[in-house]
N, C-alpha and C positions, 0 to 999 in steps of 0.2 A: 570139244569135250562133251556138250551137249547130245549132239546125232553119235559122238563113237558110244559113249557110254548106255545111250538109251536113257536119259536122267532130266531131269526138268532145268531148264536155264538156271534156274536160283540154286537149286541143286550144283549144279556145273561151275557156278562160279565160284559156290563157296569151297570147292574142289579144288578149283583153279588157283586160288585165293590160297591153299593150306600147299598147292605145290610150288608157288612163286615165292614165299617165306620157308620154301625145305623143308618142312613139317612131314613126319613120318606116317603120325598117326593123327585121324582127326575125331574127336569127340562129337558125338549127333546120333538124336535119334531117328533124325527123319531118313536118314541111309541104311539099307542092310549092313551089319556087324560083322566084320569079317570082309566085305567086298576091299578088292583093292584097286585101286587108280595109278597106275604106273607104280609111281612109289612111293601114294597115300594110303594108309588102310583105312579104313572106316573101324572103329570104338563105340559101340553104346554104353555110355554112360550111366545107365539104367539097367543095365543088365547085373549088373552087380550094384545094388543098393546099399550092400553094407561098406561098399569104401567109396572115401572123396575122390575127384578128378585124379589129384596129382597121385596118390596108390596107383590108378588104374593106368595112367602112364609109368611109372615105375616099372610096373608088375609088364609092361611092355618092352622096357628096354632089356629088362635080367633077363625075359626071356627069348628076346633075340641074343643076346649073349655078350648086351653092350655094358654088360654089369652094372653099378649104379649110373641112375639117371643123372 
């Protein structure tokens, strides 16, 4: 994960860590928004300040098209 992605160990793991538990999307700001890891995407959290976490996964699932979360 580490060398494919070009990403920091800590980085990688916690990567590794949100693909071993099936997790879609993972919430951080320390990754590019928008990158994706097989079939994790990276969430900034922060990039929308006016809604909590669980909105901005929401607002992820309706719009892959998995309607409510």
């Amino acid at each position: 994960m580490q060398e494919r992605h070009a990403i920091s160990w800590w980085d990688a793991l916690i990567v590794a860590a949100a693909q071993a538990r099936q997790c879609s999307i993972l919430l951080t700001e320390d990754l590019q928004s928008g990158q994706v890891f097989d079939s994790v995407r990276v969430v900034d959290p922060f990039a929308s300040p006016d809604k909590q976490p669980h909105e901005i996964v929401e607002a992820h699932y309706v719009a892959k098209g998995h309607g409510d979360a």
